[in-house]
ZAMARGU-4260 file (C-alpha; in steps of 0.2 Angstrom, whole numbers, plus 5000, padded with zeros to 4 digits):
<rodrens>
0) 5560/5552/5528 | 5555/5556/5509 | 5559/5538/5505 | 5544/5530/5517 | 5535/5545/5507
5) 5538/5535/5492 | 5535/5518/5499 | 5517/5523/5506 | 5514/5533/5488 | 5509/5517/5474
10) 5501/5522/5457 | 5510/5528/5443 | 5501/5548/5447 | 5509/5549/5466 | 5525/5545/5454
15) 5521/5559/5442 | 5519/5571/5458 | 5533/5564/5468 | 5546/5569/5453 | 5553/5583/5461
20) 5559/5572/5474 | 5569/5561/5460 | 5560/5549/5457 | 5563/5544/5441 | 5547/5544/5429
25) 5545/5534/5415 | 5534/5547/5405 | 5548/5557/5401 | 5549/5564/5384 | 5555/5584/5383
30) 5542/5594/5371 | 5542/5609/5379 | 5539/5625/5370 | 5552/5638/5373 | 5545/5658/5373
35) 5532/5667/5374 | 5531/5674/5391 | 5530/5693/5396 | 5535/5688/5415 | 5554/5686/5418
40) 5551/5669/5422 | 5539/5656/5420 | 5532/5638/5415 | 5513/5640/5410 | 5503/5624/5406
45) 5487/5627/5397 | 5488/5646/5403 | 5492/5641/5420 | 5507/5645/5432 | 5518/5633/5438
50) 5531/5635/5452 | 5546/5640/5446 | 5556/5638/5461 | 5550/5619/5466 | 5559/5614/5448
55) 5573/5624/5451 | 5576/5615/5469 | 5574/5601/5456 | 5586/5603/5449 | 5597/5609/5461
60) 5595/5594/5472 | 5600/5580/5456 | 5614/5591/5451 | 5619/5589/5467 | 5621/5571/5467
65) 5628/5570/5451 | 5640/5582/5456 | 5646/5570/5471 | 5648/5557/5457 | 5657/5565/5443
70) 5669/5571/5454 | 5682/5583/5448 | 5679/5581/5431 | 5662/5590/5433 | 5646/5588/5426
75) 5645/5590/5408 | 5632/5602/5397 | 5622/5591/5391 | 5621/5581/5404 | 5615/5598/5414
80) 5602/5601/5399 | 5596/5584/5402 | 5593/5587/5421 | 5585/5604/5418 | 5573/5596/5404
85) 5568/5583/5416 | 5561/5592/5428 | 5553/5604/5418 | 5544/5589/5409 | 5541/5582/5426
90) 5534/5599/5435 | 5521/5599/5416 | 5515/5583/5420 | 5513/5584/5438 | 5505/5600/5434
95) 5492/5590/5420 | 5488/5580/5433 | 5482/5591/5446 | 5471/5599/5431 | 5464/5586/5425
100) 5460/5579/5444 | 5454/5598/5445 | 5442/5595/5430 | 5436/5578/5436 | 5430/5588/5452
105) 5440/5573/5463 | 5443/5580/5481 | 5452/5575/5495 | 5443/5576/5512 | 5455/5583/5528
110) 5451/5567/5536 | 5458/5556/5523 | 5474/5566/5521 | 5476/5569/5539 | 5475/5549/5538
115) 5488/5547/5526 | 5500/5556/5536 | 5496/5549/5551 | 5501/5531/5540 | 5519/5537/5538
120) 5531/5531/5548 | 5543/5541/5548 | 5530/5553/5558 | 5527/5538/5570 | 5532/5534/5589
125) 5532/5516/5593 | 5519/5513/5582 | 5507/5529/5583 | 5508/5545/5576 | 5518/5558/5583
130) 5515/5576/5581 | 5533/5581/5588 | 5540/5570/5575 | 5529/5576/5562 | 5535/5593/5565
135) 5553/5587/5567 | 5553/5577/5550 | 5549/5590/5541 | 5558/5604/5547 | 5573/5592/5544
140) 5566/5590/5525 | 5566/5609/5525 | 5546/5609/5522 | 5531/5620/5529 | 5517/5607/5537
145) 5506/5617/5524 | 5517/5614/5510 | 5518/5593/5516 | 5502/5594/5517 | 5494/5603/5503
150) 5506/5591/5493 | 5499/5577/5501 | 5481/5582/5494 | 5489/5582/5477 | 5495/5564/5481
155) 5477/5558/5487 | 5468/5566/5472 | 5481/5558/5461 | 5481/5542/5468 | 5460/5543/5465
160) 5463/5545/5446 | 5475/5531/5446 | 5464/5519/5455 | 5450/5524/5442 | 5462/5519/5429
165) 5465/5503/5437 | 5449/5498/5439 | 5447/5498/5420 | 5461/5490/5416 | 5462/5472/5414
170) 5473/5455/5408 | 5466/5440/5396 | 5471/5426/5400 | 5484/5422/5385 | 5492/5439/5390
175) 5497/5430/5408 | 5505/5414/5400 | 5515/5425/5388 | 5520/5434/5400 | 5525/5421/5412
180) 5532/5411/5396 | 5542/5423/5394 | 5547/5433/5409 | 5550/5412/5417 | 5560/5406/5403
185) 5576/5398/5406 | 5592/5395/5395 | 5606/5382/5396 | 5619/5391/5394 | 5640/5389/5397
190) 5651/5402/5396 | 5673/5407/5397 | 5680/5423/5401 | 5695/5428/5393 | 5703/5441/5403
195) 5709/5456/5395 | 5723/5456/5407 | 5731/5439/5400 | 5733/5447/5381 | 5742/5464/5389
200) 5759/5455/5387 | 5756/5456/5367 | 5753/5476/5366 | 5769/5484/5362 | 5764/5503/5358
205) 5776/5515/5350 | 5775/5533/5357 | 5764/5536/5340 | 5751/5523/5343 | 5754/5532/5362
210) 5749/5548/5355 | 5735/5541/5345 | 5724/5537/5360 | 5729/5554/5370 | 5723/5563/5353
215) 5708/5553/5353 | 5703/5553/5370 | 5708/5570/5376 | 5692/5573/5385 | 5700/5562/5401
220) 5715/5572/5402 | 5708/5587/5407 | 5714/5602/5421 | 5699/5605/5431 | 5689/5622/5427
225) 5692/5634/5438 | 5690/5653/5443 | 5697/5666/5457 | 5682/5674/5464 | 5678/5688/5477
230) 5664/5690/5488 | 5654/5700/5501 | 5645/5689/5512 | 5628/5695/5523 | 5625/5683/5540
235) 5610/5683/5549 | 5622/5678/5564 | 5630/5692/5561 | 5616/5703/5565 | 5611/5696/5581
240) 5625/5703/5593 | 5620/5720/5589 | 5603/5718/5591 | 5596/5721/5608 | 5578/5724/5613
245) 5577/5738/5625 | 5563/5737/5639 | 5550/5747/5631 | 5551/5738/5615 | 5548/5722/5626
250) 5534/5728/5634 | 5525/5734/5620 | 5530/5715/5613 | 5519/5709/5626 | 5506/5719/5623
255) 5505/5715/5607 | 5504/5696/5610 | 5496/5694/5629 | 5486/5680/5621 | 5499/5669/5618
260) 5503/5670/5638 | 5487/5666/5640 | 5477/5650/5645 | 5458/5653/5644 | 5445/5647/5658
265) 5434/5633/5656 | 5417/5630/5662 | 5407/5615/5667 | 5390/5619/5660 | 5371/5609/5662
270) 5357/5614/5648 | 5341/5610/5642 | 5337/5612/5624 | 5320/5613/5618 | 5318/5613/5597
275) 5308/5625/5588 | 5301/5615/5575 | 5286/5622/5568 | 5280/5636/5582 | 5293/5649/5589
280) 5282/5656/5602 | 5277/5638/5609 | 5296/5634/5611 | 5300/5650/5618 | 5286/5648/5632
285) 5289/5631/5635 | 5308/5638/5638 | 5303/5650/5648 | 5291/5639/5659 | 5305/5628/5661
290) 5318/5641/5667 | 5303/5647/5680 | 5303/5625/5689 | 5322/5628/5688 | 5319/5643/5700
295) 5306/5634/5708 | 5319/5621/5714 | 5316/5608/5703 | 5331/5597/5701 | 5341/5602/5683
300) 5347/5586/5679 | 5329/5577/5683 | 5320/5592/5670 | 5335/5588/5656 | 5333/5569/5657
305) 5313/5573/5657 | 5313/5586/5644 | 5331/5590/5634 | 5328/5587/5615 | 5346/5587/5615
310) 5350/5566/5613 | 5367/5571/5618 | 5367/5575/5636 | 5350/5574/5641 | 5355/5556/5646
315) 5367/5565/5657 | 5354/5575/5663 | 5359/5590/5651 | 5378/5587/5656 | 5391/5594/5644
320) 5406/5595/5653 | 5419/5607/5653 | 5422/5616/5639 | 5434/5633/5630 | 5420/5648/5626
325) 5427/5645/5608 | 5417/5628/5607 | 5401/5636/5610 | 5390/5646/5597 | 5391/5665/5602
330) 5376/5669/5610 | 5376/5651/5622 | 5395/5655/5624 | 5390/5674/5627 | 5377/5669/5640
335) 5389/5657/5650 | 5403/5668/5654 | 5390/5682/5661 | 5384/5667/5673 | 5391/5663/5689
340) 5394/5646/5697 | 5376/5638/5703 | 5367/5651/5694 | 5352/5647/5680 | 5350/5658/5664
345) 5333/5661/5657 | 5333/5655/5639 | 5343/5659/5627 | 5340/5658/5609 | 5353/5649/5594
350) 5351/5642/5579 | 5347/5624/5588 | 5334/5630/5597 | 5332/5640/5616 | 5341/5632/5631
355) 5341/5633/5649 | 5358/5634/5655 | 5365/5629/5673 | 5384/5636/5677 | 5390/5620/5687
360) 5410/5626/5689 | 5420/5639/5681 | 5439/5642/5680 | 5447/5659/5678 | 5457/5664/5664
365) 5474/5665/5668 | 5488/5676/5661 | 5506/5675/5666 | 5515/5693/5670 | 5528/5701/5660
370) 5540/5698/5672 | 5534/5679/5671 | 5538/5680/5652 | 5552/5691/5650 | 5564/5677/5647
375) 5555/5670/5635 | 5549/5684/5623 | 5569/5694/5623 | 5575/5680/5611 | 5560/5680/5600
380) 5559/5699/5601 | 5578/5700/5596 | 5575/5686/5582 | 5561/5695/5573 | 5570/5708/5575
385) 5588/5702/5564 | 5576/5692/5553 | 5570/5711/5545 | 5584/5718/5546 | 5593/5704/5536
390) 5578/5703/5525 | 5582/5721/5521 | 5599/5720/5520 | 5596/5706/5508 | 5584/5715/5495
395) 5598/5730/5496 | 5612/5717/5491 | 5600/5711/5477 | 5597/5731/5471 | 5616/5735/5472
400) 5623/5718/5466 | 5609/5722/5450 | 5615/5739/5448 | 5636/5736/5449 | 5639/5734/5432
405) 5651/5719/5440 | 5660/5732/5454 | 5660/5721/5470 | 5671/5733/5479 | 5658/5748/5476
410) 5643/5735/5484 | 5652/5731/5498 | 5659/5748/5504 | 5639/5752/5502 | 5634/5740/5514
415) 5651/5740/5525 | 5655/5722/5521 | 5673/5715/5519 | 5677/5707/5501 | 5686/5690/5502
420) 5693/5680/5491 | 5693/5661/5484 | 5709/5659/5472 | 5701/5642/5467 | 5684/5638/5464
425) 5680/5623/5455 | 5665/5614/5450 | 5665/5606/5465 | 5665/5624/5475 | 5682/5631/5486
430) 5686/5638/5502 | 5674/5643/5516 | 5658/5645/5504 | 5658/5627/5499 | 5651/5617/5485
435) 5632/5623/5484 | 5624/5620/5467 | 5616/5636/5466 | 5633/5644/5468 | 5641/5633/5457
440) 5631/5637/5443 | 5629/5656/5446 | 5650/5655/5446 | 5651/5648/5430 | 5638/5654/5420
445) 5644/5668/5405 | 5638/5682/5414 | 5648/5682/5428 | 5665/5673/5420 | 5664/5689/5409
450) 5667/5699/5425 | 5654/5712/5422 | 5641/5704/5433 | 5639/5701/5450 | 5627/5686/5457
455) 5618/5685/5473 | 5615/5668/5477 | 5608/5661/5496 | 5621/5647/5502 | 5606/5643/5517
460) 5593/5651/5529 | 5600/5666/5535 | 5617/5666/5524 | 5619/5674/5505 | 5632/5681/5496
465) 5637/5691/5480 | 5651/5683/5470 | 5661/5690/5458 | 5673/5681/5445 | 5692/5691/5444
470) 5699/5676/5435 | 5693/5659/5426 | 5704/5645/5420 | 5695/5633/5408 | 5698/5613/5406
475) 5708/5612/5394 | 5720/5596/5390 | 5735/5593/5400 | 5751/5591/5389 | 5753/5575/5382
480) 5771/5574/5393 | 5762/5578/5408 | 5750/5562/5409 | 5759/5551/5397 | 5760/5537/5410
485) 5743/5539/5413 | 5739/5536/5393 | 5752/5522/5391 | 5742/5512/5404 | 5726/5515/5396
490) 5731/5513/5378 | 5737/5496/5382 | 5723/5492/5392 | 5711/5497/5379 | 5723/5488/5366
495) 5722/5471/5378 | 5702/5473/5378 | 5702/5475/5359 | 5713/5459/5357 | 5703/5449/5370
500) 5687/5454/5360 | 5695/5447/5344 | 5700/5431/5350 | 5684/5428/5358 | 5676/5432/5343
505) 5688/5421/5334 | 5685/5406/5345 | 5664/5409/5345 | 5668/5409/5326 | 5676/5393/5327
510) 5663/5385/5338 | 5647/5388/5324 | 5659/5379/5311 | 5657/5364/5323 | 5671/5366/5338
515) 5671/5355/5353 | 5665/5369/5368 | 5678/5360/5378 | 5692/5360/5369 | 5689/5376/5362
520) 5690/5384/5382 | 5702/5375/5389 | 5714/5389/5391 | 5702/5399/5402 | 5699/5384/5412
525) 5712/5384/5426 | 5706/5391/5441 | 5690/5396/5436 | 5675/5383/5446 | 5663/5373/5437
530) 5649/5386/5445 | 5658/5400/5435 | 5648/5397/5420 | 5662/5383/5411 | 5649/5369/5411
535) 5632/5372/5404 | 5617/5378/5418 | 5599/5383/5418 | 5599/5404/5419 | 5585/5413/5422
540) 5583/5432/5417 | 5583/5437/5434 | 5599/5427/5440 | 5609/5439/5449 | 5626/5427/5449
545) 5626/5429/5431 | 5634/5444/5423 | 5621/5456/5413 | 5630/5457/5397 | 5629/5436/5396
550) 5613/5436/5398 | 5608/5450/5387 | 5615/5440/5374 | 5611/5426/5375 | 5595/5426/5378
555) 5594/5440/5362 | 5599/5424/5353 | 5588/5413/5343 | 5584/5396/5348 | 5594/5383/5346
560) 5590/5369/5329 | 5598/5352/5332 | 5617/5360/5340 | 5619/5375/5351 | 5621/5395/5348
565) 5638/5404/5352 | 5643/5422/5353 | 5653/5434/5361 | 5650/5449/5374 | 5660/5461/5384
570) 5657/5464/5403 | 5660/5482/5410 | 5676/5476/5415 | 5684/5476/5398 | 5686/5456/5400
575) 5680/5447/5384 | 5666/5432/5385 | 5660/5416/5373 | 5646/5408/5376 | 5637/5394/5372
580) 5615/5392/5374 | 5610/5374/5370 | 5592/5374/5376 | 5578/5384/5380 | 5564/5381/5391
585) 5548/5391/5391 | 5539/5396/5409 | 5523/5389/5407 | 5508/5394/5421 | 5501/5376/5425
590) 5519/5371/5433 | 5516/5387/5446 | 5509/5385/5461 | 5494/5393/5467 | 5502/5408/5477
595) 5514/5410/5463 | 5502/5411/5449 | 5491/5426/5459 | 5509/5434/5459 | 5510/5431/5440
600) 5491/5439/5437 | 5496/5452/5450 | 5511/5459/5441 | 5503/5458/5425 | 5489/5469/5431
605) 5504/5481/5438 | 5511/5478/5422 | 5492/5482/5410 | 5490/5498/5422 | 5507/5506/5421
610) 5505/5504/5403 | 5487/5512/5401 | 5492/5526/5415 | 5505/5528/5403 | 5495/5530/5388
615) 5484/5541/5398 | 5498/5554/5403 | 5506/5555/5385 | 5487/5558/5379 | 5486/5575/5391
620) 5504/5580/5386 | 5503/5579/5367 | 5487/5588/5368 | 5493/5602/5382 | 5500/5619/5378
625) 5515/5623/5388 | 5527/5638/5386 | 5544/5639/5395 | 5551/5657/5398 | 5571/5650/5391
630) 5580/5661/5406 | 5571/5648/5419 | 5584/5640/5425 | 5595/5657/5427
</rodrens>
């Protein structure tokens, strides 16, 4: 679902305000002032708050997928300073943003974000908008529909500034044919993998050069850092079978919230309004004289057709159908529900002017009877119920787990929990409390590896836990004996790579002094199609059947003069490349067609805006104050 967010989102601002989804913004640049700050924690940009908790979950969510891809190894420091300092530079700017939109006095009517979200379709049913799968999206999302859609706002006001931007920014024509000249331009290039594979046979290590590269690259030998924890666990689940409303307490439940089992009665309701305009007294009698042919007999409708200024429903001869008392103003509401069916009030006065009201039909309100809603209000009772008893059971385990000193045992006699135990807790989480960032970090954090800590963290809605670390194993490198297999593969792998490099070095090398191409790459011929890259073809920088590294090089090169460029890369496989460029050919704009040189302008315009949005942003940042409390993410 947040991904059709993003799609229906354009404008480098919805970016800046969509970074706490991930997305990754190309403003980046980490200038944040540490200290200052009296709260315990805090972000202030130009002496406003921003919310710590949104950049936390953050954070939390990248480190969880970067987590899932550095597997056992775990995710390294810097790495985690990296992902903290990202979103805090993306919670500033998305933060500038909103104060400079603020500032501009843009606004955002409920129409038009209503209207937005209606667009999404992830909140769609064949085609239209659904409110059930509104609801359903988001609670699957774990957002409030105020929170979506006070977000949304943001986007809309946002997304105003961007297109103000835009609209300012355009594109000479010589910027569009360089652009297209380059971006279009094609080189002839040929090119000969040498496989790193084919040079293994020539590595012969010793058990010193074997050890070389274990002592050099001790880093991918590692055990995995782990800990043996306890903890006490507090479960909303837990809670519930020993909670059970008793009869009074459901009664009283009812009482307390007869409205909700309640559906109001409608009426059907004629009136005549006559304005006041300049002269109160002549309305009011003019009312009142109508009121009196009412009670005369006149026909209703007939007198509202005749003399209704109401352009509304004096057509329909005053008609204003059924309606809740809630859609009326108070005093016409007042006045209909004292009426009964077929009866005429005398005038009543509002601020539209005095009507004549007719009570065509009325319907009763209509309450259904505790016995009627018993079933249904037990659960909710008994819910509401658990939920405050959890939450203060919670803010007890927070006071104790604070107030230890690191004794888990003392905590949980306190609150008549059972300690369990994980004996191996890794970076990737252990045992029945999983691998929840949050928990993760709390684990590993100096605090509580020292033992002298305890740290409550909440594994989901309705689950937390205080952990406490009895033991903890660091990575450290595994004996050279134990993975020397391991190394012995990799050192002659590395070795092979090095010697394929060299001889493609060698032969590129050879090639400049004025070596036949074919000759030269013979070797690395067999087997290997003409399509490979062997015989010279037209590349473009987008051609995907091309390997990255080749193309990055070669078209780094400079042009040919009178005989061909050679040079060397190495692809992520390890395998060694030469390559030969013979010809460039520039894009020009007069050989596109029509369609593809509104594409060309188009992108450029992208291309001019992103660039001046960019500018914009990194104006509002150099010039912000921001102060970061440096226990933020603790």
């Amino acid at each position: 679902m947040l991904q059709t967010i993003h799609d229906k989102l354009r404008g480098v601002f919805a970016v800046v305000i969509l970074g706490a989804l991930g997305v990754v913004f190309v403003f980046w640049g980490v200038e944040v002032k540490v200290g200052g700050f009296t709260m315990a924690q805090g972000i202030e940009v130009n002496g406003k708050e921003v919310d710590v908790e949104s950049v936390r979950r953050q954070y939390q969510d990248e480190m969880s997928r970067y987590q899932a891809a550095f597997g056992a190894a775990g995710v390294p420091e810097e790495v985690r300073t990296q992902l903290q300092n990202r979103a805090l530079e993306q919670a500033v700017r998305s933060e500038l943003v909103r104060q400079r939109t603020q500032k501009l006095r843009f606004a955002a009517s409920d129409e038009q974000v209503l209207e937005n979200i209606q667009l999404i379709p992830a909140f769609q049913v064949a085609g239209k908008f659904s409110p059930d799968a509104y609801h359903a999206a988001l609670r699957g999302a774990g957002l409030r529909p105020e929170q979506f859609e006070a977000e949304q706002r943001e986007h809309t006001l946002a997304l105003q500034l961007d297109r103000g931007i835009s609209s300012s920014t355009f594109v000479l024509p010589g910027e569009v044919e360089r652009r297209v000249a380059l971006l279009d331009e094609t080189r002839e290039i040929a090119w000969a993998v040498m496989p790193a594979a084919e040079f293994q046979r020539l590595v012969a290590l010793d058990e010193t050069g074997l050890k070389a590269y274990y002592d050099g690259h001790q880093s991918l030998y590692m055990t995995e850092e782990q800990a043996a924890i306890e903890y006490i666990e507090l479960n909303i689940e837990s809670l519930a079978s020993n909670v059970a409303p008793g009869e009074d307490q459901l009664r009283e439940y009812y009482e307390a919230n007869k409205e909700r089992f309640s559906t109001a009665g409608r009426r059907h309701v004629r009136h005549i309004l006559i304005s006041i305009k300049d002269d109160e007294a002549a309305a009011e009698a003019k009312a009142r004289n109508v009121f009196e042919r009412t009670r005369g007999g006149e026909d209703f409708a007939a007198l509202a057709r005749e003399l209704s200024d109401d352009a509304g429903s004096a057509g329909a001869g005053g008609d204003l159908g059924w309606a809740l008392r809630s859609d009326y103003v108070p005093a016409f509401g007042d006045a209909v529900w004292e009426m009964q069916p077929g009866e005429t009030h005398e005038p009543v006065r509002t601020e539209f002017g005095w009507h004549v009201i007719r009570l065509e039909q009325a319907e009763p309100d209509i309450t259904r009877s505790f016995d009627e809603v018993r079933a249904q209000i037990e659960p909710e009772l008994q819910r509401a119920e658990v939920e405050k008893q959890f939450g203060d059971q919670q803010e007890m385990l927070d006071t104790l787990s604070f107030e230890s000193a690191g004794n888990l045992a003392e905590v949980a006699a306190k609150m008549n929990l059972s300690v369990k135990r994980v004996e191996r807790f890794t970076r990737q989480g252990g045992g029945e409390l999983g691998g929840n960032p949050e928990l993760v970090d709390a684990v590993f954090s100096a605090e509580v590896l020292s033992g002298g800590e305890l740290r409550t963290v909440e594994l989901g809605e309705g689950r937390v836990v205080s952990v406490h670390v009895t033991s903890h194993d660091p990575a450290r490198p595994r004996p050279f004996e134990q993975v020397r297999d391991q190394v012995a593969v990799a050192a002659q792998l590395q070795e092979a790579q090095r010697l394929a490099s060299e001889k493609a070095t060698a032969v590129a090398t050879e090639l400049s002094g004025g070596g036949d191409w074919a000759v030269m790459t013979r070797p690395w011929r067999a087997g290997v199609a003409e399509t490979a890259g062997i015989q010279p073809r037209l590349v473009r920088r987008d051609d995907a059947s091309v390997a990255v590294e080749i193309k990055r090089e070669a078209f780094a090169a400079a042009r040919p003069e009178g005989r061909p460029r050679f040079g060397t890369a190495q692809l992520a496989t390890g395998d060694a490349v030469v390559w030969m460029m013979s010809a460039v050919r520039t894009g020009a704009l007069a050989t596109l067609s029509p369609a593809e040189r509104q594409r060309a302008l188009e992108n450029a315009r992208n291309s001019a805006n992103l660039a001046d949005a960019s500018a914009y942003v990194r104006a509002m940042r150099a010039a912000a104050d921001v102060d970061v409390n440096a226990q933020v993410f603790q």
